[in-house]
C-alpha positions in Angstrom: -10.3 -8.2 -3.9 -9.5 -5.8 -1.4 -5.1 -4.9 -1.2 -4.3 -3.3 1.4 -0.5 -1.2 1.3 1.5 -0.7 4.4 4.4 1.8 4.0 7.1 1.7 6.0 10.7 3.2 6.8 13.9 0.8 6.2 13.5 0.5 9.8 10.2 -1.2 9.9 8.2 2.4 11.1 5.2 2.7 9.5 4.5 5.7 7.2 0.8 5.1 6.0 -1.5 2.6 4.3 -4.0 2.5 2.0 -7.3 -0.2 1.7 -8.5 0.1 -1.7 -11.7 -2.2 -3.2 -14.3 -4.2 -2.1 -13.3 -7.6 -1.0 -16.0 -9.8 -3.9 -16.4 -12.5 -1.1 -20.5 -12.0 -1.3 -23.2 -9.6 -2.4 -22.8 -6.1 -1.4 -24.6 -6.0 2.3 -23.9 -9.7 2.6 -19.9 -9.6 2.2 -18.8 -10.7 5.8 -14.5 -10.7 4.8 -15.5 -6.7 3.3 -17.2 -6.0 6.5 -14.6 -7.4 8.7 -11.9 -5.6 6.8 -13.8 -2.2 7.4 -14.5 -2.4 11.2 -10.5 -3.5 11.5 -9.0 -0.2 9.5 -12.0 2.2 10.3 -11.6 1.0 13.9 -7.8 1.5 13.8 -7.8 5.0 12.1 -10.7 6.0 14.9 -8.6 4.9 17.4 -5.6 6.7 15.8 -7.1 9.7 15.9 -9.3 9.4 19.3 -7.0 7.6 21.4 -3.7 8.2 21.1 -3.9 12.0 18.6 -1.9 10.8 16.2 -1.5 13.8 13.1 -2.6 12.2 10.3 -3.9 12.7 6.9 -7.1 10.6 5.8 -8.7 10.2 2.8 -11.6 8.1 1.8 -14.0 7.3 -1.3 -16.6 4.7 -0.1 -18.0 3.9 -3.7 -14.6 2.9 -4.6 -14.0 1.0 -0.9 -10.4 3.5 -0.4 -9.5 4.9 2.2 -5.5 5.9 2.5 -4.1 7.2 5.9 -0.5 9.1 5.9 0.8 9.5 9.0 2.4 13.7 9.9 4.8 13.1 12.0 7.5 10.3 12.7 8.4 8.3 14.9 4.9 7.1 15.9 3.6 6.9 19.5 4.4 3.9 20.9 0.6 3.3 21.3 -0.2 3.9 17.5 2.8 1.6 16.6 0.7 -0.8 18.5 -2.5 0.0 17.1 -0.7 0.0 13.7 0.7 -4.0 14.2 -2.8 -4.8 15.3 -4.5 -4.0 12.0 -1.5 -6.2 10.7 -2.1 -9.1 12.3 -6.1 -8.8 12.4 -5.7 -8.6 9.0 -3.2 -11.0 8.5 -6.1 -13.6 9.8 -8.8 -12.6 8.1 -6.0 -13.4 4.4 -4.9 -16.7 6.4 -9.1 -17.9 6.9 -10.6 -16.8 3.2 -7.6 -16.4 0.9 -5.8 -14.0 -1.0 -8.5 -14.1 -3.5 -10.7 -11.7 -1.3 -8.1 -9.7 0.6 -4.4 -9.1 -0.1 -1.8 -7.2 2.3 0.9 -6.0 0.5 4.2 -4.2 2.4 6.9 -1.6 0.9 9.4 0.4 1.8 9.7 3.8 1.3 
């Protein structure tokens, strides 16, 4: 299964996330809910850092299928807050189609 962690400020701001393990939905080169879970994040922290220059901090280890992203500086652009929700709810489909067996979004507060 793959958990994904979303920490955010009291005040719903996000601070970072981390994606860690390989979602077990199929064969490695044949998981489709893995695949979709990578272009999402990988997409979103490209974006991150192409598109909008958000200061960030990312770390990955592709065996292990982790990648954690902790964002500099605070408050976020109004563009990566978007970007940021958009992973969410992307996400947020892909738990609500094949289950919290393969993927499992978890959200605290720091």
């Amino acid at each position: 299964m793959t958990k994904i962690t979303f920490y955010r400020t009291a005040a719903g701001e996000y601070q970072g996330f981390v994606c860690d393990g390989h979602a077990g939905y199929a064969d490695a080169g044949e998981d489709i809910v893995c695949a979709a879970i990578s272009v999402l994040v990988i997409n979103t922290v490209n974006s991150l850092e192409q598109i909008t220059k958000e200061e960030m901090r990312v770390e990955s280890e592709a065996e292990k299928g982790k990648i954690r992203c902790r964002f500099v500086q605070q408050p976020l652009k109004e563009t990566s807050e978007a970007l940021m929700d958009s992973l969410v709810l992307g996400l947020t489909h892909i738990v609500e189609q094949y289950g919290e067996k393969y993927c499992k979004l978890i959200f605290k507060e720091v």
